[in-house]
ZADREN-747896 format. One record per residue (C-alpha): residue in one letter; x, y, z. Coordinates in steps of 0.05 Angstrom, whole numbers, padded with zeros to 5 digits, m for minus. Each point is the difference from the previous one (the first is absolute). Example, Ala and Ser with C-alpha at 12.3 -4.5 7.8 and 13.67 -1.06 7.14 Angstrom:
<recs>
A:00246:m00090:00156
S:00027:00069:m00013
</recs>
This chain:
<recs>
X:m01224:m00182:00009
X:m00017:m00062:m00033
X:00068:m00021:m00050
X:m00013:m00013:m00078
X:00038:m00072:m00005
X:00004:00013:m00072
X:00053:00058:00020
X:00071:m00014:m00016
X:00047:00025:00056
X:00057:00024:m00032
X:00040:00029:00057
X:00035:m00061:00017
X:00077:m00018:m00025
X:00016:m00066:00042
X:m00019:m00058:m00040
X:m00045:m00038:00045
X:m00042:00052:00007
X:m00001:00013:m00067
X:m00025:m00073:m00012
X:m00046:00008:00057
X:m00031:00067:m00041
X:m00003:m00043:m00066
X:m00033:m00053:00045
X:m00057:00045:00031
X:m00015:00040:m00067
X:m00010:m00067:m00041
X:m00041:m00031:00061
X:m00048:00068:m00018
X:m00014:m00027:m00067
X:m00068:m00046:m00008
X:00055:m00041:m00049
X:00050:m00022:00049
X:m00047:00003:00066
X:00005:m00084:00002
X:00075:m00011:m00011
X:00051:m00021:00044
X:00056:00052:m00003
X:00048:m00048:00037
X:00006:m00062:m00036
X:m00022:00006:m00064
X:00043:00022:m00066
X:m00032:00073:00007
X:00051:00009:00069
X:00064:m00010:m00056
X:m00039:00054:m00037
X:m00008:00042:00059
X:00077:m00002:00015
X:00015:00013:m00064
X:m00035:00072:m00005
X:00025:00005:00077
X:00066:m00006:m00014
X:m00004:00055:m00069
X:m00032:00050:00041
X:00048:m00007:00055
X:00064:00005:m00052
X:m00033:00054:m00033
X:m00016:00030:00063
X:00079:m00005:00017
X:00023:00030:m00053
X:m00032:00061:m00001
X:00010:00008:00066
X:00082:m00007:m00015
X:m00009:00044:m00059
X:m00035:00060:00040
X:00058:m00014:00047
X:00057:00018:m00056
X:m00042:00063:m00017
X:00031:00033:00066
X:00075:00012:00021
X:m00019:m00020:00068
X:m00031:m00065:m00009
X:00035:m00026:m00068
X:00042:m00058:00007
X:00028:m00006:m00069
X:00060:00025:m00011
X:m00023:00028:m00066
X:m00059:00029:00031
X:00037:00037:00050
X:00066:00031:m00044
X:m00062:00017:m00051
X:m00039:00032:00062
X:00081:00042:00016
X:00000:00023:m00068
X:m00065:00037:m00002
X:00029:00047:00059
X:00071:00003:m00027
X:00038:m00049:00040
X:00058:m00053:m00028
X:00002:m00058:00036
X:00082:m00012:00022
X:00039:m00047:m00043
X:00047:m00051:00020
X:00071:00031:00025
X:00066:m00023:m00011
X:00051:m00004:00062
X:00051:00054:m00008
X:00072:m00002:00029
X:00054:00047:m00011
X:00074:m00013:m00019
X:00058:00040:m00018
X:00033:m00025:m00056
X:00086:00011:m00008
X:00023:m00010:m00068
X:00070:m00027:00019
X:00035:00038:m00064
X:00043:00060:m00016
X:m00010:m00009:m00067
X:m00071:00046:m00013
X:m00005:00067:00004
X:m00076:m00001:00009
X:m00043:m00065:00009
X:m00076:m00025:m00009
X:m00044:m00046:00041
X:m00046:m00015:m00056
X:m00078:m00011:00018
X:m00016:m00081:00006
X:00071:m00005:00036
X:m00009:m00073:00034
X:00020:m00023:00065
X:m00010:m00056:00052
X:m00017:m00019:00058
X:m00031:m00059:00049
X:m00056:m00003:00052
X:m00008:m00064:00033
X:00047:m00045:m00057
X:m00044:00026:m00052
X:00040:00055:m00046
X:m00045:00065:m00032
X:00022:00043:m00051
X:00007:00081:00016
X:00001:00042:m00059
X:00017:00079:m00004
X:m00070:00050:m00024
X:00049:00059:m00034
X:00064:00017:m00021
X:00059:00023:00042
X:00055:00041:m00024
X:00060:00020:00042
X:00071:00025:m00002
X:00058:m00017:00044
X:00014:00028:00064
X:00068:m00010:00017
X:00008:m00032:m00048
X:m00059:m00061:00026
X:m00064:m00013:m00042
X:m00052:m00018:00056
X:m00078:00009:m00017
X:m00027:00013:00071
X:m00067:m00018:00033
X:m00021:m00030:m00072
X:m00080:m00029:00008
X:m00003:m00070:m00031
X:m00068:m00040:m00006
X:m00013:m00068:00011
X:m00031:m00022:m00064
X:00002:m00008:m00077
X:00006:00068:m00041
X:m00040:m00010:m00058
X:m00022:00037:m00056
X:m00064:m00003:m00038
X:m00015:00030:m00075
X:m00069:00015:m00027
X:m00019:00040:m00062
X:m00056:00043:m00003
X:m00057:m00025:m00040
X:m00066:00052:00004
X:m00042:m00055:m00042
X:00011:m00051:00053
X:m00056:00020:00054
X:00023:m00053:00047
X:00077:00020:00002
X:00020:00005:00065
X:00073:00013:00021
X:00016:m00041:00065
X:00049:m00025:00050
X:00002:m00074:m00021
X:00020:m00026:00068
X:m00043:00020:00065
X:00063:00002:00041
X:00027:00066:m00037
X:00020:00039:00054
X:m00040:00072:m00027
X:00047:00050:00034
X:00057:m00027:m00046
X:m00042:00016:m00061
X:00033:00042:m00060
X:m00049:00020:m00048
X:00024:00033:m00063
X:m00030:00010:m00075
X:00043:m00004:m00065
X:m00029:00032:m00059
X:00000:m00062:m00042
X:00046:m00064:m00018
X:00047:00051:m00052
X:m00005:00073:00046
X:00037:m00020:00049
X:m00019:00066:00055
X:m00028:m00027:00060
X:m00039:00043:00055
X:00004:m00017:00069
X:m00074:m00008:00040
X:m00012:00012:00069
X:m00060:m00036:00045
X:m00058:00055:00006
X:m00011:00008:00066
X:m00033:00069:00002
X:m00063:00001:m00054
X:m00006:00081:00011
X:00076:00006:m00022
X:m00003:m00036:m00061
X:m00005:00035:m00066
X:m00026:m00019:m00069
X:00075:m00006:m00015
X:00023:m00032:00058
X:00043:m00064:m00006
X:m00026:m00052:00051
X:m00026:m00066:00006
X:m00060:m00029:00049
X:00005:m00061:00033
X:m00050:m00044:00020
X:m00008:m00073:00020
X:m00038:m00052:m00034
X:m00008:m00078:m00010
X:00050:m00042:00040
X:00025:00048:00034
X:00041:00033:m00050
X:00002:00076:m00023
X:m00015:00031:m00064
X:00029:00070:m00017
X:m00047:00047:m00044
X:00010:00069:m00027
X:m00027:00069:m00011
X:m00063:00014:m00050
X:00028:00064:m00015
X:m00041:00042:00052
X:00028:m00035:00059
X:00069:m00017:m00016
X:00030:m00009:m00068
X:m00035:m00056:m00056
X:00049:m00048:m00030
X:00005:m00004:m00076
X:m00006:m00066:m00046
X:00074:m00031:m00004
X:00022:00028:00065
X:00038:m00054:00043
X:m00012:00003:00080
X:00054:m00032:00030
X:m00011:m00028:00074
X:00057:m00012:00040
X:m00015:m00029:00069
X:00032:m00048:00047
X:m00035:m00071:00014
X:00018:m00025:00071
X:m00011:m00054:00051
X:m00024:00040:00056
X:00019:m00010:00065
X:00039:m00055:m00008
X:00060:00044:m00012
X:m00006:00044:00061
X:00061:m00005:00045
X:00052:m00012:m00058
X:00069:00033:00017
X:00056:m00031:m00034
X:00012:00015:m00074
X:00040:m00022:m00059
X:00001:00038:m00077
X:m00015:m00048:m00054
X:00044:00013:m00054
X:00048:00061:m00007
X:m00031:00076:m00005
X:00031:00041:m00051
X:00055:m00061:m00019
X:00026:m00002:00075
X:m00011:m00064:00034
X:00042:00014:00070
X:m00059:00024:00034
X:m00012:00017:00073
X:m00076:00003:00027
X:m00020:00031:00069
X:m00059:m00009:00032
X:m00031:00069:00028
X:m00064:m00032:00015
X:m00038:m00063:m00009
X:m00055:m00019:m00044
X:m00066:00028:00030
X:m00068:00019:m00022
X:m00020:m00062:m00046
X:m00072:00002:00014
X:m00073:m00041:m00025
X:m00046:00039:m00036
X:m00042:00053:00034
X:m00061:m00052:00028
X:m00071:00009:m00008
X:m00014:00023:00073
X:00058:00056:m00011
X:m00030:00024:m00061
X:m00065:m00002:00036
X:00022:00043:00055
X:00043:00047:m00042
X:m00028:00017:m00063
X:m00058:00039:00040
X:00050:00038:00033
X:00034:00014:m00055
X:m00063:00026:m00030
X:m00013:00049:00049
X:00070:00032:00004
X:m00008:00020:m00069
X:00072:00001:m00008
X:00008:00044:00060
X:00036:m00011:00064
X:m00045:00035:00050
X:m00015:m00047:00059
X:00039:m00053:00026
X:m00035:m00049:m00034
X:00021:00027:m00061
X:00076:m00006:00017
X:m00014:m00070:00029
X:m00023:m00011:m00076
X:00056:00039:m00041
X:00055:m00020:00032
X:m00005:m00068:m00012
X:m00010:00011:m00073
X:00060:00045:m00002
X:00048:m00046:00043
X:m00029:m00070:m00023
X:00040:m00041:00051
X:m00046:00026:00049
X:m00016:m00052:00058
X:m00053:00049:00044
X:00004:00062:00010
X:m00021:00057:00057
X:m00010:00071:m00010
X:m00023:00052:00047
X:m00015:00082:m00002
X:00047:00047:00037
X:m00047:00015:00051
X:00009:m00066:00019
X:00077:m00004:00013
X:00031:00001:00057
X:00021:00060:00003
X:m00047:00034:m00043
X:00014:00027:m00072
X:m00045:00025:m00039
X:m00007:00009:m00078
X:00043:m00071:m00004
X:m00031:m00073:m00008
X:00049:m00055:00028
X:00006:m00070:m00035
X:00033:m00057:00023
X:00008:m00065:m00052
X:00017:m00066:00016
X:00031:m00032:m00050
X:m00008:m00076:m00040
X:00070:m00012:00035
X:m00004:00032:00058
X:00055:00045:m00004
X:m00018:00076:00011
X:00002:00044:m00070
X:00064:00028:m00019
X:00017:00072:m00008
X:m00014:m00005:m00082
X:m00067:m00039:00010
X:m00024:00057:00051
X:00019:00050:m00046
X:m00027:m00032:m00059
X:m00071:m00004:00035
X:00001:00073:00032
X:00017:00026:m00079
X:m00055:m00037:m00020
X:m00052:00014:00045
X:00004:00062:m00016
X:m00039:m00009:m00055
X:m00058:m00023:00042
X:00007:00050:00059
X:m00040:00059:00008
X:00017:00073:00022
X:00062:m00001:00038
X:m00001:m00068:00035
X:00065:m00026:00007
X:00014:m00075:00014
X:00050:m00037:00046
X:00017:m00068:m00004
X:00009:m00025:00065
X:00040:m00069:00013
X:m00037:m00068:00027
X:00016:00005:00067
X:m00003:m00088:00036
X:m00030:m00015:00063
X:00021:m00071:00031
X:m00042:m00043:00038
X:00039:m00036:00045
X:m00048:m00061:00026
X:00020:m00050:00054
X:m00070:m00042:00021
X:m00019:m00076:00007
X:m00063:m00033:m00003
X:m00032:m00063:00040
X:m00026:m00062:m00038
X:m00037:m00062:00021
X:00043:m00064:m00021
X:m00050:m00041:m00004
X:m00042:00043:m00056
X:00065:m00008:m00046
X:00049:m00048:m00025
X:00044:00055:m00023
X:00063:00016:00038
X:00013:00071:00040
X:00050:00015:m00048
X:m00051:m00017:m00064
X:m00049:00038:00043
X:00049:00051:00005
X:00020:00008:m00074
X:m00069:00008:m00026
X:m00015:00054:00049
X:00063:00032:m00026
X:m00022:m00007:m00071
X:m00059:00034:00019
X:00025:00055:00027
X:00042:00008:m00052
X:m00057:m00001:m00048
X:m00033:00056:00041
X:00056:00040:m00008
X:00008:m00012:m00073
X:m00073:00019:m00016
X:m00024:00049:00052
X:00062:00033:00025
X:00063:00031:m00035
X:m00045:00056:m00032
X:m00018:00067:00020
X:m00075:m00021:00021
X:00017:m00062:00038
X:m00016:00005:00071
X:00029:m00054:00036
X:m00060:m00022:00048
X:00009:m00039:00062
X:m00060:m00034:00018
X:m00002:m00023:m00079
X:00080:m00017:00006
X:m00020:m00054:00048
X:m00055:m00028:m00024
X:00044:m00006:m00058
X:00042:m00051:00050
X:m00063:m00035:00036
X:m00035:m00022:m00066
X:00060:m00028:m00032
X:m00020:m00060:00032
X:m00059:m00034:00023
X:00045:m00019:00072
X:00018:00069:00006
X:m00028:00029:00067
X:00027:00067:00018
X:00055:00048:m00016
X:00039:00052:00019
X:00057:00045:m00032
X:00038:00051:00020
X:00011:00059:m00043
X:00055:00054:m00006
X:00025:00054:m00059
X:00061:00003:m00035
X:00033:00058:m00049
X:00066:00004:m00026
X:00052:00059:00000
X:00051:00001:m00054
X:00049:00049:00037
X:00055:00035:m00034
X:00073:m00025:00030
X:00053:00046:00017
X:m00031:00054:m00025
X:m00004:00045:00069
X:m00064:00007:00044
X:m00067:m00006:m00030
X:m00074:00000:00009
X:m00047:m00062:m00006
X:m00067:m00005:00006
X:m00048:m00055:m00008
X:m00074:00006:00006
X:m00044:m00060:00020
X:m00060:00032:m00016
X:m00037:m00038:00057
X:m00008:00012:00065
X:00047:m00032:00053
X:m00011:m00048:00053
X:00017:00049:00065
X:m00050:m00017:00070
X:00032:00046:00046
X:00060:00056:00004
X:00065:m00054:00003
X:m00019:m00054:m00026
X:00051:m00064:00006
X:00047:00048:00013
X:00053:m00046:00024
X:m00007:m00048:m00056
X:00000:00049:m00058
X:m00077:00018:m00013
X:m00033:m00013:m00060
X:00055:00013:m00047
X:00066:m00052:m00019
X:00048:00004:m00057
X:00050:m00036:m00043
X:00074:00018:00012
X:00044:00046:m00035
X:00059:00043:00022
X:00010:00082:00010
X:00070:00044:00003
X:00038:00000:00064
X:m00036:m00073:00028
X:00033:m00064:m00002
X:m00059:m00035:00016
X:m00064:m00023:m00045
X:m00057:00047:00022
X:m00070:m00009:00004
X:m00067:00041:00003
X:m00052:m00006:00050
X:m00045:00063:00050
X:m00010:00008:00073
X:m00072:00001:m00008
X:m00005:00082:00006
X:00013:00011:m00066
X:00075:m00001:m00012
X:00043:m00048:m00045
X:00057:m00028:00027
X:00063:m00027:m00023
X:00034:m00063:00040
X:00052:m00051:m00018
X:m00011:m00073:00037
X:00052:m00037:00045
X:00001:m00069:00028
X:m00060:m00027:00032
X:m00044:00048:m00049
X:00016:00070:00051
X:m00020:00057:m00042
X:00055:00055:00006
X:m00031:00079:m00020
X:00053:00026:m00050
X:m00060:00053:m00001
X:m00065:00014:00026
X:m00027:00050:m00049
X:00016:00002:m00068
X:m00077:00007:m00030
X:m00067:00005:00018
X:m00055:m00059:m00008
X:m00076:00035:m00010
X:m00038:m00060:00030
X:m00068:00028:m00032
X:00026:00020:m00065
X:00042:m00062:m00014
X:00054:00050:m00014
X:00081:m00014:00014
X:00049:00059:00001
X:00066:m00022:00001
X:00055:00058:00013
X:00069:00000:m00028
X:00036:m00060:m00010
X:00063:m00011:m00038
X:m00002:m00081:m00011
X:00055:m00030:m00030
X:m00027:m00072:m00007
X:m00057:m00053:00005
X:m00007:m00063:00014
X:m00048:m00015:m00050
X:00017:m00027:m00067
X:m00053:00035:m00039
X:00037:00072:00037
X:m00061:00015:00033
X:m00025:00014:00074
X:m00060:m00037:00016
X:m00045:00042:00048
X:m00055:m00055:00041
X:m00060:00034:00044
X:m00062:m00020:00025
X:m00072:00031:m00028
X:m00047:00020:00045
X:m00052:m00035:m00045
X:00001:m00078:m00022
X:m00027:00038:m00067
X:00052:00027:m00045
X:m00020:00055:m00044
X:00046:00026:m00063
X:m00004:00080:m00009
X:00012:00035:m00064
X:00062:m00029:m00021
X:00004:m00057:00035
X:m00007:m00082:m00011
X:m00006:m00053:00059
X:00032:m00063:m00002
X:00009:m00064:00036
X:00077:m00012:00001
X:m00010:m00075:m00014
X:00084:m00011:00017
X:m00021:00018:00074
X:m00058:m00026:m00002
X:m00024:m00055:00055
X:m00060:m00034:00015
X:00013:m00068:00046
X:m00060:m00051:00009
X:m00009:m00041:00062
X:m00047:m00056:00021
X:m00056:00026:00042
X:00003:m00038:00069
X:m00056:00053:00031
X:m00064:m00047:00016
X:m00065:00025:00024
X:m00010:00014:00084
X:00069:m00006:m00002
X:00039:00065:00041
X:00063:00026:m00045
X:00056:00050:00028
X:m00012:00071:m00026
X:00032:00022:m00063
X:00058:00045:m00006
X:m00019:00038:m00063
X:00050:00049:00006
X:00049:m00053:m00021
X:m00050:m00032:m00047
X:m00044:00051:m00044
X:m00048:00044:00009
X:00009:00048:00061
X:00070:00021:00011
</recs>
């Protein structure tokens, strides 16, 4: 079919075909049929309207992209996108240590720790200010005045005023800084500047629980990045009156940059005593960025569809986090699921923004809370982060004369790699550690990289108990174990070796390794590296399951500072897979990866390679 040249094609959006349409529509007018498009002043003309259609083309285009939660890239667009289905994008968070503080006095009967108590501290040469978010009051004990475990914030406490004004349509009451830290927020209403009663307001969190009388405040994010509180229109939550004050008082903090602070000083004296004593229970952890666009992205939808509800895991995966806010990633799983088996309970395991496992009051804070989310008669168990360490010992070959870096520059950046990879793809519940992707890691460092090899082993730690009698200890792997054939490297220990430590009634460091069948055995060394049997069963090794029993030992000592046993098998895998509560990572301390030159050239004949001493077959 013959085409009308006097058609304008409008389907186009790149700009030289956009000039080329122009081009062909004006060439179909008996006006223009003699011109020359190219060099006369008509082609400036032609650019011209190319170029607006194209810009205008852009734009909408980038404005139909902001009209959807998955393709917005505004900020605004998407926290405006959250809102409509319910969801607050996180705040900032302020780093938060605990202290005990010992008011060196016998002269109080009763002492205060007033809210906006200051203290110091330094990271890195640069000092940050830690303030207190409540009061404290205590009495002696023993005649001591100690606040214990006290939470301080990194930040600035401050406190802002407004009145309420009912004429003024744009009032808005707001956070004037968009590093407030939210969870530190106290909201709370006087009646006016001379009626002093004040009512305290909570953070709605539940719509279907709020009354036309009920005191709480909304939250919601806006320009910049800061947060503006609103109130009730007296059928969902209570209105505010003309002359009311709202005071907002929040913490302002620097983040991050705070994390890891753990020595403290008092600024000035607390209820006129300036012989103070701090103690540090824990550093400074938690200071945190603002929730980012691709969180919100991924979260607010599955906040949606809980509806406030904690029925799959997905919806734990989403609550916890907002109820324990110094969430790093987090794994839950059903009780069918557990090894062994329990039903009617859903298992959670956090890791935390410091790394530490939660402590007794954090796992009991979470469980009371959940219960307002859980259904029927689920009950939850917080389960602690159990580490799996990657112990890799590999080198690579390299062609000198590709390069003019040195083996041990070479070397370095394939160690900052591999740290890298560990950083972003490991150390988190999901984060399969992949062999065939581990060394490519290695062989694309560098252009002169040829080939590379690495040997790979497990690690987990036992904290035993000392002189407390016999126990139990088991430590699960959770991957299968390298095991060929019934007694395997019997004579030279099997797959499994140990750090030292010492048990009741032997002289001698002792050590851990199996015969091969199945059986753990305990030896102590002598000269020339002779392995003496102090006993050749104390625990079973389940070579499918990845499991280690070890029976009854009363050890008095180890030899490792950090009083742990370190526990070192091979996988029967390259690929190391976390399960439930479990996190792989590469122990970078032990880690090794040598390069050499290659000296290998082609129709050349080589000596075979002894990879049991090099990497991948054992």
């Amino acid at each position: 079919m013959a085409i009308n040249p006097r058609r304008f094609h409008v389907t186009e959006l790149d700009f030289d075909d956009i000039k080329s349409n122009f081009k062909k529509f004006l060439k179909g007018q008996t006006e223009f049929t003699d011109y020359d498009f190219e060099g006369s002043g008509m082609n400036i003309l032609l650019d011209t309207l190319a170029y607006n259609t194209h810009y205008l083309a852009y734009n909408v285009n980038m404005a139909m992209n902001e009209a959807f939660l998955d393709s917005a890239l505004l900020r605004s667009s998407v926290i405006s996108h959250a809102k409509t289905i319910g969801y607050t994008p996180r705040s900032a968070r302020a780093p938060i240590a605990y202290i005990d503080v010992l008011l060196n006095t016998s002269a109080l009967s009763t002492a205060t720790l007033p809210k906006g108590s200051v203290f110091t501290s330094s990271v890195d040469e640069v000092n940050y200010t830690f303030v207190t978010n409540s009061d404290y009051i205590i009495n002696p004990v023993n005649g001591i005045l100690r606040f214990i475990n006290v939470p301080i914030y990194e930040g600035t406490l401050i406190t802002t005023t407004y009145i309420v004004d009912k004429m003024n349509p744009d009032q808005r009451f707001i956070l004037t800084s968009n590093r407030a830290d939210t969870t530190t927020l106290k909201v709370s209403v006087q009646n006016s500047s001379s009626d002093t009663t004040t009512t305290v307001y909570n953070l709605a969190e539940d719509i279907s629980s709020i009354t036309d009388s009920g005191t709480y405040y909304f939250l919601q994010e806006i320009e910049e990045g800061k947060f503006q509180v609103y109130f009730g229109d007296g059928i969902i939550g209570q209105e505010l009156s003309d002359g009311n004050l709202v005071i907002l008082e929040y913490i302002v903090t620097n983040k991050e940059l705070a994390n890891s602070a753990n020595i403290f000083s008092a600024v000035g004296s607390i209820n006129g005593i300036n012989d103070i004593t701090v103690s540090t229970i824990s550093s400074a952890i938690g200071g945190a960025e603002p929730e980012t666009i691709e969180s919100i992205r991924y979260n607010a939808p599955l906040d949606y569809s809980s509806q406030g509800r904690a029925v799959t895991t997905k919806d734990y995966e989403l609550i916890i986090p907002k109820i324990f806010p110094n969430t790093k990633s987090i794994q839950v799983w059903g009780g069918e699921d557990n090894d062994p088996p329990k039903y009617g309970e859903v298992f959670a395991s956090v890791q935390t923004t410091s790394g530490n496992n939660l402590t007794v009051s954090q796992k009991n804070n979470i469980i009371n809370r959940l219960k307002n989310y859980n259904i029927a008669s689920i009950r939850t168990t917080l389960i602690d982060v159990e580490t799996t360490n990657l112990y890799l010992n590999g080198s690579f070959k390299y062609d000198s004369s590709k390069t003019t870096k040195t083996k041990s520059q070479l070397e370095s950046i394939v160690k900052n790699n591999i740290i890298s990879y560990n950083n972003d793809e490991l150390e988190q519940f999901d984060g399969i550690f992949r062999y065939s992707k581990f060394t490519r890691i290695i062989d694309n460092s560098d252009s002169s990289i040829l080939s590379s090899i690495v040997r790979v082993k497990m690690e987990k730690q036992i904290f035993p108990l000392l002189n407390t009698g016999s126990e139990q200890y088991i430590i699960n792997f959770s991957n299968q174990l390298y095991h060929p054939h019934m007694g395997h490297n019997n004579l030279s220990g099997g797959i499994t070796q140990s750090t030292g430590f010492k048990i009741f009634g032997e002289v001698n460091t002792v050590y851990i390794d199996d015969d091969g069948n199945g059986n753990l055995r305990l030896y102590y060394l002598i000269s020339g590296g002779q392995r003496i049997y102090v006993d050749e069963n104390i625990g079973t090794i389940d070579y499918e399951k990845g499991i280690f029993v070890i029976n009854s030992l009363n050890i008095t000592s180890v030899e490792n500072s950090d009083n742990s046993i370190e526990i070192i098998v091979i996988p029967a895998s390259l690929d190391v897979v976390p399960v439930r509560n479990q996190i792989i990572k590469i122990d970078i301390a032990n880690l090794q990866v040598l390069g050499e030159i290659d000296t290998v050239q082609s129709g050349t004949s080589i000596a075979a390679v002894d990879y049991s001493t090099t990497g991948v077959l054992y």
